[in-house]
C-alpha positions in Angstrom: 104.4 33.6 -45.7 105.3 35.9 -42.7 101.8 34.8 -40.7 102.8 31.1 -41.8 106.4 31.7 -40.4 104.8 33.6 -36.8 102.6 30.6 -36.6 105.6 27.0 -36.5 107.8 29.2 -34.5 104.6 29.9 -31.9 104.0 25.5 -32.0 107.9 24.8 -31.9 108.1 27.0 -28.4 104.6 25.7 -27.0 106.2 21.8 -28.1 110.0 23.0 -26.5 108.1 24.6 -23.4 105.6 21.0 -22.7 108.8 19.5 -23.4 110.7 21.2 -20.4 107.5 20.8 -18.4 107.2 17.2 -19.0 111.2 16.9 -18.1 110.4 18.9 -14.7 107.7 16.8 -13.6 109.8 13.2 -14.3 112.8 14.4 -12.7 110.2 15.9 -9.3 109.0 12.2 -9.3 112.2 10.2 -9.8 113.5 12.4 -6.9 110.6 11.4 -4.6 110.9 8.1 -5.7 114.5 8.3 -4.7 113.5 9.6 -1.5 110.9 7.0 -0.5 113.3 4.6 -1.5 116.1 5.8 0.6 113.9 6.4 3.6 112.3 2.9 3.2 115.9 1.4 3.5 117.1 3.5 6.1 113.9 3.2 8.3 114.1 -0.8 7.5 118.0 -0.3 9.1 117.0 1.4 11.8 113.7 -0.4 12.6 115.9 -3.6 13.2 118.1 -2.3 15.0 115.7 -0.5 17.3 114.7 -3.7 17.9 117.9 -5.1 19.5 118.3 -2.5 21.6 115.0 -2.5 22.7 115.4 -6.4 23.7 118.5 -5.6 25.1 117.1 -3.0 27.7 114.1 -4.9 28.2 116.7 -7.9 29.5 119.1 -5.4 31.6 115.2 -4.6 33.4 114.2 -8.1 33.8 117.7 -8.8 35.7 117.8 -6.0 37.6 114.1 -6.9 38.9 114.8 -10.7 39.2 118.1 -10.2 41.2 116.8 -10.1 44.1 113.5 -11.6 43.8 113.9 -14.8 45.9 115.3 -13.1 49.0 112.4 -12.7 50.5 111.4 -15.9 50.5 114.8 -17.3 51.7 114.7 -14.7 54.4 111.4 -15.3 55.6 112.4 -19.0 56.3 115.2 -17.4 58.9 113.5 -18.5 62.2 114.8 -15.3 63.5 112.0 -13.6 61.7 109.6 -15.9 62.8 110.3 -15.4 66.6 110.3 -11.3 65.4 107.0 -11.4 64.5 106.2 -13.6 67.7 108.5 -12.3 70.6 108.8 -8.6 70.3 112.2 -8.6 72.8 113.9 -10.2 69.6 113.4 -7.6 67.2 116.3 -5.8 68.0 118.5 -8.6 66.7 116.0 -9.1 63.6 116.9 -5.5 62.7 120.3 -6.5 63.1 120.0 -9.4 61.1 117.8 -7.4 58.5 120.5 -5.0 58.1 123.5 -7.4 57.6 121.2 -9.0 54.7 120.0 -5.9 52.5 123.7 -5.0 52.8 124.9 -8.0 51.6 122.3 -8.3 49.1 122.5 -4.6 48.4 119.0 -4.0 48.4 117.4 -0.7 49.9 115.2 -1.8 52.6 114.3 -5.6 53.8 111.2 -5.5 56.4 108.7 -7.5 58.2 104.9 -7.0 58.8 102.4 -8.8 61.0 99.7 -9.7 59.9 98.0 -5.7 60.3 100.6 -4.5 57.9 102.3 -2.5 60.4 106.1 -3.0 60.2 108.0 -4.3 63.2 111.2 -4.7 62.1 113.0 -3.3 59.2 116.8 -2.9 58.2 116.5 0.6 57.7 115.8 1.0 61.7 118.2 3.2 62.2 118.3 5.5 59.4 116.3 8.9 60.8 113.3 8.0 57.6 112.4 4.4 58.6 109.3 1.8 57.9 109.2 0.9 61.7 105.6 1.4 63.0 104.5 2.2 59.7 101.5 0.5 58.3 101.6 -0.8 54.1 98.4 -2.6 54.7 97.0 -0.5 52.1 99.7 -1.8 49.0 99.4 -4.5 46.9 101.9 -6.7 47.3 101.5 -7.3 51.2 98.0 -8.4 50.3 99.0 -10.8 47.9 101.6 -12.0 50.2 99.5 -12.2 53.5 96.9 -14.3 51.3 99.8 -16.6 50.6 101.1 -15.6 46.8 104.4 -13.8 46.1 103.5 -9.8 45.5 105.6 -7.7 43.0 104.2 -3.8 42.9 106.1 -0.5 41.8 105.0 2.3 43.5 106.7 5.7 45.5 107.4 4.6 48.8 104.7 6.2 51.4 107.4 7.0 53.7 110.7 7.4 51.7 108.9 9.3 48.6 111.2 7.4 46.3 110.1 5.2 43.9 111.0 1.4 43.7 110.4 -1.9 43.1 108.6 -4.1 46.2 108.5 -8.0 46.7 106.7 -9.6 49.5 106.4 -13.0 50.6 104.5 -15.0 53.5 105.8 -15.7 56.4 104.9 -18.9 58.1 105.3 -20.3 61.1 106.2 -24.2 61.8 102.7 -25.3 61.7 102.9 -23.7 58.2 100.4 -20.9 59.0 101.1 -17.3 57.9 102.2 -14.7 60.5 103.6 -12.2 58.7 104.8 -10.7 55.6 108.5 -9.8 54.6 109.0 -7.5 51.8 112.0 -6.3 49.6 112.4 -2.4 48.3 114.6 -2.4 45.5 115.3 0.9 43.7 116.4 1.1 40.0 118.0 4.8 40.2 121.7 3.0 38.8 119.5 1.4 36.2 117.6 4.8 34.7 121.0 6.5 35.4 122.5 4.1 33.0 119.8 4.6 30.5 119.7 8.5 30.6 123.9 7.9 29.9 122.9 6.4 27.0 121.4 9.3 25.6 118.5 7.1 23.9 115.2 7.3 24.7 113.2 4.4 26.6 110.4 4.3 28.9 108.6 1.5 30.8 104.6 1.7 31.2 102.7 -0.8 33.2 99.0 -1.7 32.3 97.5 1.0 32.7 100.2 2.6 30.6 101.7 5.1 33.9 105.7 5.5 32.7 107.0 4.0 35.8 110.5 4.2 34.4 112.3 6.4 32.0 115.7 7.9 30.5 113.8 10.9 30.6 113.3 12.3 34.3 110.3 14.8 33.2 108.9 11.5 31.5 108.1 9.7 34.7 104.5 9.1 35.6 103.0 10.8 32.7 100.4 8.8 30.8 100.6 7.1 27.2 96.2 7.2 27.0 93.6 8.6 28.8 92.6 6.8 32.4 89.4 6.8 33.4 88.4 8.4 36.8 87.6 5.5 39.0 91.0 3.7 38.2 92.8 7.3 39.2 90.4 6.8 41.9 91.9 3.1 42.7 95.5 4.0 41.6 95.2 7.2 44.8 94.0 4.5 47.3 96.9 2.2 46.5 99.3 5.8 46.9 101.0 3.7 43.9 102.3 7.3 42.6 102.0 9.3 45.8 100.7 13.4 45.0 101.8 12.8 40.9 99.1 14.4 38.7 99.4 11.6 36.0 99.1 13.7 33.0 99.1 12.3 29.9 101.9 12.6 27.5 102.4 14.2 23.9 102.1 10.7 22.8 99.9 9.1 19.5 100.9 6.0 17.7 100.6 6.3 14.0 101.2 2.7 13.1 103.1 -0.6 14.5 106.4 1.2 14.3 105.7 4.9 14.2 104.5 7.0 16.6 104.0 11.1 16.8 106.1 12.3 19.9 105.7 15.7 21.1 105.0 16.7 17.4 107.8 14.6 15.7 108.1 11.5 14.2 109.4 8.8 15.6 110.3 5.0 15.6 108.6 3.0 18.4 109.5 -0.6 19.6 107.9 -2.1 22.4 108.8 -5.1 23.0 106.8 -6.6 26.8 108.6 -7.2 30.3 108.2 -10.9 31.0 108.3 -10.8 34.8 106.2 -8.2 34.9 102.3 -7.0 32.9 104.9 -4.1 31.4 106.0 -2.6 28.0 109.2 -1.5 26.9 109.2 1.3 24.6 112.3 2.3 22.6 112.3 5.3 20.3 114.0 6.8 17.5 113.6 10.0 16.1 113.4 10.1 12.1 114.6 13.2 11.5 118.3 11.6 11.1 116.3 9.2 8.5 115.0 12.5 6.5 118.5 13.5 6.5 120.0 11.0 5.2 117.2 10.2 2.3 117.3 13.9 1.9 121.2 13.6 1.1 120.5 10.6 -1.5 118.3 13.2 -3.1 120.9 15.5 -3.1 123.8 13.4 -4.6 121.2 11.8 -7.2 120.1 15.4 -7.9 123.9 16.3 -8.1 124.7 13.4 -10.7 122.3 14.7 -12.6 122.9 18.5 -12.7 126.6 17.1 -14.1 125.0 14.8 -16.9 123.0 17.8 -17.7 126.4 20.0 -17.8 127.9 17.4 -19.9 125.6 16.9 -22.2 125.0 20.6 -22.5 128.9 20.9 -23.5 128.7 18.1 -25.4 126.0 19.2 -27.2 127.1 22.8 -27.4 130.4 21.4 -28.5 128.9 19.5 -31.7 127.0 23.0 -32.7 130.4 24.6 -32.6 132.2 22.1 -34.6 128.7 22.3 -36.7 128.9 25.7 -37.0 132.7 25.8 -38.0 132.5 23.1 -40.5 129.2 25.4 -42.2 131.6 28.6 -41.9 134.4 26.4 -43.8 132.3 25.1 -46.0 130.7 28.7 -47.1 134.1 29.8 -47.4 135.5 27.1 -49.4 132.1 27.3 -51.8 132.8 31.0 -52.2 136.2 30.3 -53.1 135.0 27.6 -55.7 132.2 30.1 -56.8 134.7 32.7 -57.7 136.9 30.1 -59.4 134.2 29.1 -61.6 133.6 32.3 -62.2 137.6 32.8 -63.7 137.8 29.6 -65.3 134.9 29.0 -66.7 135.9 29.6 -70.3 138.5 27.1 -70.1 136.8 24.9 -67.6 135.3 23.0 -71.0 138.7 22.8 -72.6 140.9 21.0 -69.9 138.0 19.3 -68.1 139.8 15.8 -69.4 143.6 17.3 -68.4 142.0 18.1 -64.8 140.5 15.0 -64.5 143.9 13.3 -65.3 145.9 15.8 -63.0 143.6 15.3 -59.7 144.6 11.4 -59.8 148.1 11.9 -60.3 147.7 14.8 -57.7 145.7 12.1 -55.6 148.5 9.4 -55.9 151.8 11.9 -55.3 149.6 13.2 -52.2 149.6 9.5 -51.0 153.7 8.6 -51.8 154.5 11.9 -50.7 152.6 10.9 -47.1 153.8 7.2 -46.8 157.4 8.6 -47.3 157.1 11.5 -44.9 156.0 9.4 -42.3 158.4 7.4 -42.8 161.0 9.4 -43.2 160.5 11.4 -40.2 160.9 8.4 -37.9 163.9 6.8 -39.8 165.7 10.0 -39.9 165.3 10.7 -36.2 167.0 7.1 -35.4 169.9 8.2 -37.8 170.2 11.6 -35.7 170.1 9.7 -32.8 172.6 7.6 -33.8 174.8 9.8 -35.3 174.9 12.2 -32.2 175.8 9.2 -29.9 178.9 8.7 -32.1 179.9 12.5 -32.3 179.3 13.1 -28.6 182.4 14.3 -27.0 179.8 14.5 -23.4 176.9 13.6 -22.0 174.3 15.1 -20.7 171.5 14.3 -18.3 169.0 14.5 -20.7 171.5 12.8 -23.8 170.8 10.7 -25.9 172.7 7.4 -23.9 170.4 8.7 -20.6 167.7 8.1 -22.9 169.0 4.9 -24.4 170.0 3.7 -20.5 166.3 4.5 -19.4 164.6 2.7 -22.1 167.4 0.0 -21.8 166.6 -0.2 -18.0 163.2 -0.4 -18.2 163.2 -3.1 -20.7 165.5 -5.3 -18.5 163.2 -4.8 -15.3 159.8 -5.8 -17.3 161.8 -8.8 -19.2 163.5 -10.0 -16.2 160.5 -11.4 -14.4 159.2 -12.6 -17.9 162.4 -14.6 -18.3 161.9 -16.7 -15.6 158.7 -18.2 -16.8 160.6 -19.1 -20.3 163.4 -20.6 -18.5 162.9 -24.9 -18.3 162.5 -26.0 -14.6 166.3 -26.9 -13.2 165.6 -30.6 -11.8 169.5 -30.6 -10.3 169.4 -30.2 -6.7 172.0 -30.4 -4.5 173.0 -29.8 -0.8 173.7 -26.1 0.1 174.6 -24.3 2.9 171.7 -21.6 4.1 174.5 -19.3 5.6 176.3 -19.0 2.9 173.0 -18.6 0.4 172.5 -16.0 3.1 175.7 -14.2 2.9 175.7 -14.4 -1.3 172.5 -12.6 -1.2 173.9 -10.0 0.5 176.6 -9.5 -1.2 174.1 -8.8 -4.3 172.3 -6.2 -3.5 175.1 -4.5 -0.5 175.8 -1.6 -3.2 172.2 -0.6 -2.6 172.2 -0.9 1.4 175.3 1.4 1.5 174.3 3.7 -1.4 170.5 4.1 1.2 172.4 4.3 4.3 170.7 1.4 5.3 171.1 -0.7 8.2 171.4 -4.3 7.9 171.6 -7.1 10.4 172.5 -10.5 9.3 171.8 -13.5 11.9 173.3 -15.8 10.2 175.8 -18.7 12.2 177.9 -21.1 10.3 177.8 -23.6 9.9 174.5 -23.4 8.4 172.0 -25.9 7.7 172.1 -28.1 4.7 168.6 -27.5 2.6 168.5 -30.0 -0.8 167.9 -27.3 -3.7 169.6 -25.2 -6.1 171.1 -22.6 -4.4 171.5 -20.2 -7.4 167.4 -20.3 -7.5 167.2 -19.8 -3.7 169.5 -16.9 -3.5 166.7 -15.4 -6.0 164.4 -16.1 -3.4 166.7 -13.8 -0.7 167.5 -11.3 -3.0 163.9 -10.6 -4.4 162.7 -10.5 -0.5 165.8 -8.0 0.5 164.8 -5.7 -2.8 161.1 -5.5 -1.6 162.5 -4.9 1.9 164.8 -1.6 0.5 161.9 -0.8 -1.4 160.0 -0.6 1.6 162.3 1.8 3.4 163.1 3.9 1.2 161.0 7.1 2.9 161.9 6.0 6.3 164.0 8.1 8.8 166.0 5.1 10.3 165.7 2.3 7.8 166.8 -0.8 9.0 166.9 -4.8 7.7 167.5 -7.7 9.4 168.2 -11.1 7.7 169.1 -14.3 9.0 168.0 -18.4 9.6 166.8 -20.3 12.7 165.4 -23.8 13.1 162.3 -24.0 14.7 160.2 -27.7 14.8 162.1 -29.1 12.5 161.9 -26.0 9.9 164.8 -23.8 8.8 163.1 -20.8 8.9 164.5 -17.7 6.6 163.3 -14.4 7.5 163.8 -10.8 6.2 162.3 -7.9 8.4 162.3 -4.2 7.2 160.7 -1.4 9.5 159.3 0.0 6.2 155.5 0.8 5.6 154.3 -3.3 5.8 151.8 -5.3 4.0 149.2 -1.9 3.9 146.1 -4.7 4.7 147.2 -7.6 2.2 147.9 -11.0 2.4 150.8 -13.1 1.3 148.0 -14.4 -1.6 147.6 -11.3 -2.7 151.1 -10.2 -2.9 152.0 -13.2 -4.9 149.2 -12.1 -8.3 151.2 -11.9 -11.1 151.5 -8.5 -12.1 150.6 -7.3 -8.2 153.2 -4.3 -8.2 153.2 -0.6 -6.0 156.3 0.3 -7.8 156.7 3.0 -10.8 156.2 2.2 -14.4 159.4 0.0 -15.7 160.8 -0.7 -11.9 158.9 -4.2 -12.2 155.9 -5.6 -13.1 154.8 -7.7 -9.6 156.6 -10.7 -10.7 159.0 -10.8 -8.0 157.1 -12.8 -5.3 155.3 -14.9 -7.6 158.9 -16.1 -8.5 159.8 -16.1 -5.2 157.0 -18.7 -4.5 157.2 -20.6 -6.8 161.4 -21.5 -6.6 160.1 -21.9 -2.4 157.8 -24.9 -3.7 160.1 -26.2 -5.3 162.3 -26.6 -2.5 159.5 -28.1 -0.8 158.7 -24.7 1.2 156.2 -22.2 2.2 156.6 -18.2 1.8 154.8 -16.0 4.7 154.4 -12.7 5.7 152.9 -10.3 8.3 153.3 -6.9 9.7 155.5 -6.1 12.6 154.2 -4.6 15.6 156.0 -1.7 15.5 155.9 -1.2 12.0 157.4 -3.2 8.9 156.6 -6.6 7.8 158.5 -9.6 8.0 158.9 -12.2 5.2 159.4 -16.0 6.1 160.5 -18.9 3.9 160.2 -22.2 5.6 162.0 -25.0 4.1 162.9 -28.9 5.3 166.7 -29.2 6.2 168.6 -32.0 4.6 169.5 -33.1 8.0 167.8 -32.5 11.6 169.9 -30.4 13.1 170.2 -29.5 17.4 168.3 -26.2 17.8 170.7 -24.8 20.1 173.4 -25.0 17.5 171.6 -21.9 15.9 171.8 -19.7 18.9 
């Protein structure tokens, strides 16, 4: 029996212990689930939005580099620059003239080239680091340009030794033959400043994937991929990058939209220059992504850890009551044992009186029940009563407080309730809006002096005539003045204004308070039946939905808004019986 015994407690804790395991490894995949799912979303986020930044810088670079990519060409057709290439006396004047326009234009250099590539005039000429006499026969772009094309190159300026971007067009002569070449330095440093303010990181490769521009300064003119020695070769005779060694970067692309950057992850849009064979690169590290999937993990694994506390209690809680109900249930069955044990002589004899006795018991167990709980509540009324009558004072806390409360309470959740009962009052008559004004007023003035309150009331008689029911309208004003001194009850100053104009054709009502305003809702809102910020038994959100509806029947509209200085103002707009001359009302 022991061995037996040894042996299903041994299974139960290998069966418990699988158990746990098999709980472990669930919940460790759920959470990685979790986690991919949460990165996937977040990286989905940020992917698209990578992508309009990335278009967005790419079109700040194209209209940096397009600015001023015609002025060449308009320049070269000044016949100034024609006789400068021609007459060398006039190139005094063309450096002038040079000058004025890459000022104007506000473009670092604009110069001119014969047909040698050695510059004759420039608008830097009298800076002490200028192009004159220098020879670019060697670049790009004044190849392109002396064989007739326009030629766009970036490169570090040979003489300057800072970087920019160069434009060169022919210059012809009136026969139409080429002369010369007049090219445009532009540098980008405000644009790279801009993007290193940023604090986001972009770079700009060309096609042999050189960063020629980047928020990064230690970025520029490091390499994306290997280059092969004869186009370094090339890229030296061209002195595109000056002395730069052209080392590659800690760069490897893991897919479309990842790449590995200097051992991190990161996101990578590149999106290509359209005025230029160049690729915009905008990355994101995914470290922030991580985080945030990380924290999903964390809250999932925190909603957990509390199901698992609550079930634990709840589970430990049903053992307890188990357990208590088992201790009660030994007790009682000792109790019955040693009963039997007394009475079981006699237990043959009255088996038929006990019988009898445990129904009557049963039944007297039941009337005794209905009548004390009844009894208890009846008798407490007739205390209540009774001490009302005998009361020589009351207290606070007395039994008429307590009456007056309840009494109060009802009133203020029947009111509103009332109206809906009531039959719709078809007889209308003329009424004077000053005077529905001034009644309102005179409601709910107890409560404005008992607040310290300040109210205002714009209100000129004669007023205008509006076709209604007055009684139902001074509702209307004294709902809109309670919500008002509801409003400023916790301010330091409160103050109320209330009065009429007539504006196109409209009397318009208004009530202003400086209170704490609409909080973010519209008059639609506020008018939901049952829409209420005030206490249990002050109301039950009735009060505008009335108001509303005794405004449509007078052919109105109810409005509100929030003050600029804090508050909100109420409007009821409603057709006068007559038209009436504006300037009667001021």
């Amino acid at each position: 029996m022991f061995a037996a015994g040894t042996t299903s407690s041994l299974q139960y804790q290998r069966r418990r212990l699988a158990a746990v395991l098999i709980a472990i490894f669930l919940l460790a995949v759920s959470f990685l689930v979790i986690y991919a799912a949460a990165f996937s979303t977040f990286k989905a986020s940020e992917l698209e939005r990578a992508e309009g930044r990335a278009e967005f810088y790419r079109t700040t670079l194209e209209s940096a580099l397009d600015r001023l990519e015609h002025l060449p060409f308009i320049v070269g057709q000044d016949p100034a620059v024609v006789r400068g290439l021609t007459d060398p006396d006039s190139r005094d004047a063309l450096n002038r003239r040079l000058a004025d326009f890459a000022s104007r234009a506000n473009a670092e250099a604009l110069y001119v080239m014969d047909l040698t590539g050695l510059t004759v005039a420039a608008s830097n000429y009298a800076e002490p680091v200028n192009f004159i006499g220098e020879n670019y026969s060697f670049r790009p772009y004044f190849q392109t340009a002396k064989s007739g094309q326009r030629g766009k190159f970036f490169a570090i300026g040979a003489t300057t030794k800072r970087p920019g971007f160069f434009v060169a067009e022919p210059v012809r002569n009136l026969a139409g033959k080429i002369i010369g070449v007049i090219a445009l330095k532009i540098e980008l440093d405000e644009l790279v400043a801009a993007w290193q303010a940023s604090g986001e990181k972009i770079l700009i490769t060309n096609l042999d994937t050189i960063i020629v521009l980047a928020s990064q300064p230690d970025w520029h003119y490091r390499t994306l991929l290997p280059i092969s020695e004869e186009r370094l070769l090339d890229i030296r005779n061209m002195r595109q990058f000056g002395q730069e060694a052209l080392q590659p970067l800690d760069w490897a692309r893991l897919d479309d939209d990842e790449i590995d950057f200097a051992g991190e992850r990161h996101i990578g849009v590149r999106v290509p220059v359209k005025s230029q064979p160049w690729q915009l690169h905008f990355i994101v590290s995914t470290a922030g992504l991580q985080e945030r999937a990380l924290f999903v993990v964390f809250l999932a694994a925190i909603s957990v850890a509390l199901l698992a506390i609550l079930f634990i209690f709840w589970r430990s809680e049903r053992l307890r009551r188990a357990l208590h109900a088992s201790h009660q249930d030994r007790q009682r069955l000792l109790r019955e044992i040693e009963e039997r044990k007394a009475t079981e002589q006699a237990l043959a004899k009255t088996q038929k009186e006990l019988e009898k006795s445990s129904r009557m018991a049963a039944l007297g167990q039941l009337a005794a029940s209905v009548t004390h709980e009844l009894g208890q509540p009846l008798s407490a009324m007739r205390n209540y009563i009774a001490i009302e009558e005998m009361g020589a004072t009351q207290k606070p806390d007395s039994l008429a407080t307590r009456l007056s409360s309840l009494v109060r309470r009802m009133e203020n959740i029947t009111r509103d309730l009332r109206f809906f009962s009531q039959p719709k009052q078809d007889q209308q008559s003329p009424f004077d809006i000053s005077r529905a004004i001034d009644n309102a007023v005179g409601l709910v003035r107890h409560d404005v002096q008992a607040k310290e309150i300040e109210l205002q009331v714009k209100a000129p008689s004669p007023g205008a005539q509006i076709l209604g029911n007055s009684a139902r309208f001074e509702q209307v004003l004294v709902n809109l003045l309670r919500n008002a001194i509801s409003a400023v009850d916790d301010v330091d100053a409160p103050r109320i204004e209330i009065g009429w104009t007539l504006e196109h054709g409209q009397v318009v009502v208004f009530v202003a308070d400086n209170g704490h305003g609409l909080k973010g809702q519209q008059i639609e809102d506020l008018q939901e039946p049952f829409r209420t910020d005030k206490p249990s038994g002050e109301g039950m959100g009735l009060g505008l939905a009335i108001s509303a509806s005794i405004v449509k029947e007078h052919a109105g509209e109810l409005f509100a808004e929030d003050n600029d200085h804090g508050g909100a103002t109420f409007t009821v707009l409603v057709p006068p019986l007559t038209t009436l001359d504006e300037e009667s009302t001021e």
